[in-house]
C-alpha positions in Angstrom: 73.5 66.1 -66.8 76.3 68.8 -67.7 78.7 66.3 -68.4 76.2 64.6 -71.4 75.3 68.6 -72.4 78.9 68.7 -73.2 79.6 65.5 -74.8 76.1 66.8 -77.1 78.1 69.5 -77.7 81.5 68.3 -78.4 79.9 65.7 -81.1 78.4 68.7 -82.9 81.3 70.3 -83.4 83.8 67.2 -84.4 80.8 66.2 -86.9 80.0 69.5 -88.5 82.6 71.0 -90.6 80.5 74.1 -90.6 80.5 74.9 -87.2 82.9 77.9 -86.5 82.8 78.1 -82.4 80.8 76.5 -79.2 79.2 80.0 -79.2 78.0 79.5 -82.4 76.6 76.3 -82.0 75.2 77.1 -78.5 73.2 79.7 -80.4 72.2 78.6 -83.7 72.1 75.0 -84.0 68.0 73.6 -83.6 69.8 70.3 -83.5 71.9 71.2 -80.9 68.3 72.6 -78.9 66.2 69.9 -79.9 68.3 67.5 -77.7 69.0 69.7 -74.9 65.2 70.4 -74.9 64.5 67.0 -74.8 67.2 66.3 -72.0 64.9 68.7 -70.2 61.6 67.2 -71.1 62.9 63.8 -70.1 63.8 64.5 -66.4 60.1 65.9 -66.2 59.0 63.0 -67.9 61.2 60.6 -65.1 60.0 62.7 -62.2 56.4 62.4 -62.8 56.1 65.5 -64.4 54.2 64.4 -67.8 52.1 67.1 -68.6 54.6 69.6 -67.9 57.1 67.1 -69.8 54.6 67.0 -73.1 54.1 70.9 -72.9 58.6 71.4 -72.8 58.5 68.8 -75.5 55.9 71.0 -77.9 58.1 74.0 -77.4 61.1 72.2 -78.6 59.5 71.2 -81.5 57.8 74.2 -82.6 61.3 76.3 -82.5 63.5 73.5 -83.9 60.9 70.9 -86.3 62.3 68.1 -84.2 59.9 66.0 -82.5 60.9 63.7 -79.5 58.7 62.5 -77.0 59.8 63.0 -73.3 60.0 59.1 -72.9 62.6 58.3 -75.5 66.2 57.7 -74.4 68.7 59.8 -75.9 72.6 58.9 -74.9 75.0 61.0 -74.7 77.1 62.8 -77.8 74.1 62.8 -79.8 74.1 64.8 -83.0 71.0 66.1 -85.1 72.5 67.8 -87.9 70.2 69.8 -89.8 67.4 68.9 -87.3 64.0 69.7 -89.7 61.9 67.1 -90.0 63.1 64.4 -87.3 60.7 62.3 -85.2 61.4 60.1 -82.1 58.9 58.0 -80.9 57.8 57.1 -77.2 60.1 53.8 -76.5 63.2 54.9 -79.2 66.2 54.0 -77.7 69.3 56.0 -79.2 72.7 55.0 -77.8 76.3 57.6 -77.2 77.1 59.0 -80.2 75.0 58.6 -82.6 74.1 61.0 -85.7 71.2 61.9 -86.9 70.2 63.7 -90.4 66.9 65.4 -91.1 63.9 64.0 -92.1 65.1 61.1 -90.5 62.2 59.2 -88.4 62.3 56.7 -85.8 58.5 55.1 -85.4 56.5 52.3 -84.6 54.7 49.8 -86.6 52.1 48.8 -84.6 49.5 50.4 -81.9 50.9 48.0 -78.9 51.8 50.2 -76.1 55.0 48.3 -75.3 58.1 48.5 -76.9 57.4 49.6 -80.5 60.0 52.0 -81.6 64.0 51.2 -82.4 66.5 50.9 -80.5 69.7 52.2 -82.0 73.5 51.1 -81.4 77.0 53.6 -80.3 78.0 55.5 -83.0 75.3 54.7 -85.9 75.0 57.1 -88.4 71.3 57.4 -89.7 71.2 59.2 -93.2 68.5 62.2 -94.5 65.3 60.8 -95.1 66.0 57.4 -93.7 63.0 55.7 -91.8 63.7 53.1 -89.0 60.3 51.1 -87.9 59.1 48.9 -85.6 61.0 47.5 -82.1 64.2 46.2 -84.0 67.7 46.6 -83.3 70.1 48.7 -85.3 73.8 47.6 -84.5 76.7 49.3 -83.3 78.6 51.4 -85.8 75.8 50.5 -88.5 75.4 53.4 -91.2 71.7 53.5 -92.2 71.6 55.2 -95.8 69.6 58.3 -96.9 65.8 57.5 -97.9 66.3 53.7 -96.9 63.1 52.0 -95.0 64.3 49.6 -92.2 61.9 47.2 -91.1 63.8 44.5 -89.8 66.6 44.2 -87.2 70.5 45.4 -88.3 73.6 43.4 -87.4 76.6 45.8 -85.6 78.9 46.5 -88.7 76.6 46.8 -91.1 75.2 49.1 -94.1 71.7 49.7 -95.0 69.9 51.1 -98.1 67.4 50.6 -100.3 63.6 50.3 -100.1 63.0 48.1 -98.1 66.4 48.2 -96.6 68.9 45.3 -97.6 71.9 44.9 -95.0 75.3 44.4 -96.5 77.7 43.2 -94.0 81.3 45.1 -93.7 84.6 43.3 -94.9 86.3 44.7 -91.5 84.8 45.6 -88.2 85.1 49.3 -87.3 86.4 50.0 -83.8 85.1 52.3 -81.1 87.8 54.4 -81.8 86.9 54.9 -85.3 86.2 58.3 -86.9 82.2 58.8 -87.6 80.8 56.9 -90.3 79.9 60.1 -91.9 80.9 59.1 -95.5 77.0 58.9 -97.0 78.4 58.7 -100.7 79.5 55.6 -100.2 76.4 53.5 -100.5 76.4 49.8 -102.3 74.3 49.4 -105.2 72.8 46.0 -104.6 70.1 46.3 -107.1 73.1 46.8 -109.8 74.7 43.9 -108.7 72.1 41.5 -109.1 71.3 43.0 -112.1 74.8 42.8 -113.3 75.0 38.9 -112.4 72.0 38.1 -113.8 72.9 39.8 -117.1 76.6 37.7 -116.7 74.4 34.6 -116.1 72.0 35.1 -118.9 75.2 35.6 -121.5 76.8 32.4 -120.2 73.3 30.0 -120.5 72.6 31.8 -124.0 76.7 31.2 -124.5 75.8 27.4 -123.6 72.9 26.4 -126.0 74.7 28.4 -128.9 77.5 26.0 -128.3 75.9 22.9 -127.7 72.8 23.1 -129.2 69.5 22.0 -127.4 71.8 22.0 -123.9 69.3 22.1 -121.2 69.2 25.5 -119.3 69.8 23.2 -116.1 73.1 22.6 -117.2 74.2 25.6 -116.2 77.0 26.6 -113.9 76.5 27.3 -110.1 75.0 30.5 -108.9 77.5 33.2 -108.9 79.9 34.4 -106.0 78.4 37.5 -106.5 74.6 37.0 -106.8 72.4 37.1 -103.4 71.0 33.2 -102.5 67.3 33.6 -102.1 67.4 32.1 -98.5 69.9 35.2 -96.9 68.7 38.2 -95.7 72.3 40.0 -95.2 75.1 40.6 -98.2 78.0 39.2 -97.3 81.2 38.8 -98.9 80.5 41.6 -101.6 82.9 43.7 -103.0 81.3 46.9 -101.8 83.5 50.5 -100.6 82.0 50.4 -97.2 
């Protein structure tokens, strides 16, 4: 147990710029007592100790606006930055260090009482706002961007946004010894793309019966490099900052 409390508290202070000491995160960061609270709530929770586990869990999150429930796996170097606003559901699954803006919220989708909450990857960065639902997998060293709604399962490596999410593949792995994916400005804008192609594609078909007449739209060239094929469910191969 000490040995994740520091690792919780080591992450906190390589991922907030802010943070001026230990002392000062030790003593002001809800984050930072959200997930020590829960640490607490959980070992009541795995020694049979659930109502006493529920009632730590309430005090948490009346004093830091974080709610996690005692049952809820947390690994180590966790990072809530910001903390209001974040929910963790009963079967969530968060692996070592992960970060975690506010307003973020990891829920279910149905009213099974099996597995229905996320499980989330090392080192995933989950952006403000962002909602993760459902049992699905979130990746290793995924970035989830802010406000996007993931419903379905994210390959390691990967970058979601939008509503509902779209998952854009990376050109090049990140390694375990990678700096945190922390960067939240650069997000793809897949809905400009395909705008942007089918604007290109439009020009070259009206391009075509300009030229030739009565051509039939048919004629036209191949679906562009850089337009999404209906049948995929992950951008890959796009010339996106990530």
């Amino acid at each position: 147990m000490l040995s994740v409390l520091r690792a919780d508290l080591r992450a906190a202070r390589e991922r907030d710029p802010a943070a001026r000491s230990s002392a000062e995160l030790v003593l002001c960061y809800p984050g930072l007592h959200a997930v020590w609270g829960h640490r607490t709530s959980s070992w009541l929770w795995r020694h049979d100790r659930t109502l006493l586990a529920r009632c730590c869990s309430s005090l948490t999150q009346r004093l830091t606006g974080v709610d996690i429930h005692p049952a809820a796996v947390l690994g180590p170097g966790l990072f809530i930055d910001h903390a209001i606003g974040v929910v963790i559901g009963e079967t969530a699954e968060v692996g070592a260090d992960v970060t975690i803006y506010h307003g973020v919220t990891l829920g279910g989708s149905s009213l099974n009482r099996g597995k229905r909450h996320p499980t989330v990857g090392d080192r995933v960065t989950i952006g403000a706002g962002a909602k993760v639902l459902g049992p699905i997998t979130v990746g290793h060293d995924s970035r989830i961007g802010a406000n996007a709604v993931v419903v379905k399962p994210v390959p390691p490596d990967s970058v979601v946004v939008g509503v509902p999410g779209q998952v854009i593949m990376r050109r090049h792995a990140r390694t375990a010894a990678a700096p945190a994916d922390l960067d939240n400005a650069l997000l793809p804008d897949v809905v400009g793309v395909s705008l942007r192609t089918l604007h290109d594609r439009i020009e070259e078909l009206e391009a075509r019966i300009d030229g030739n007449g009565a051509a039939p739209l048919r004629a036209a060239s191949p679906r562009p490099a850089g337009e999404r094929p209906a049948s995929t469910e992950v951008w890959y191969e796009q010339d996106f900052s990530i």
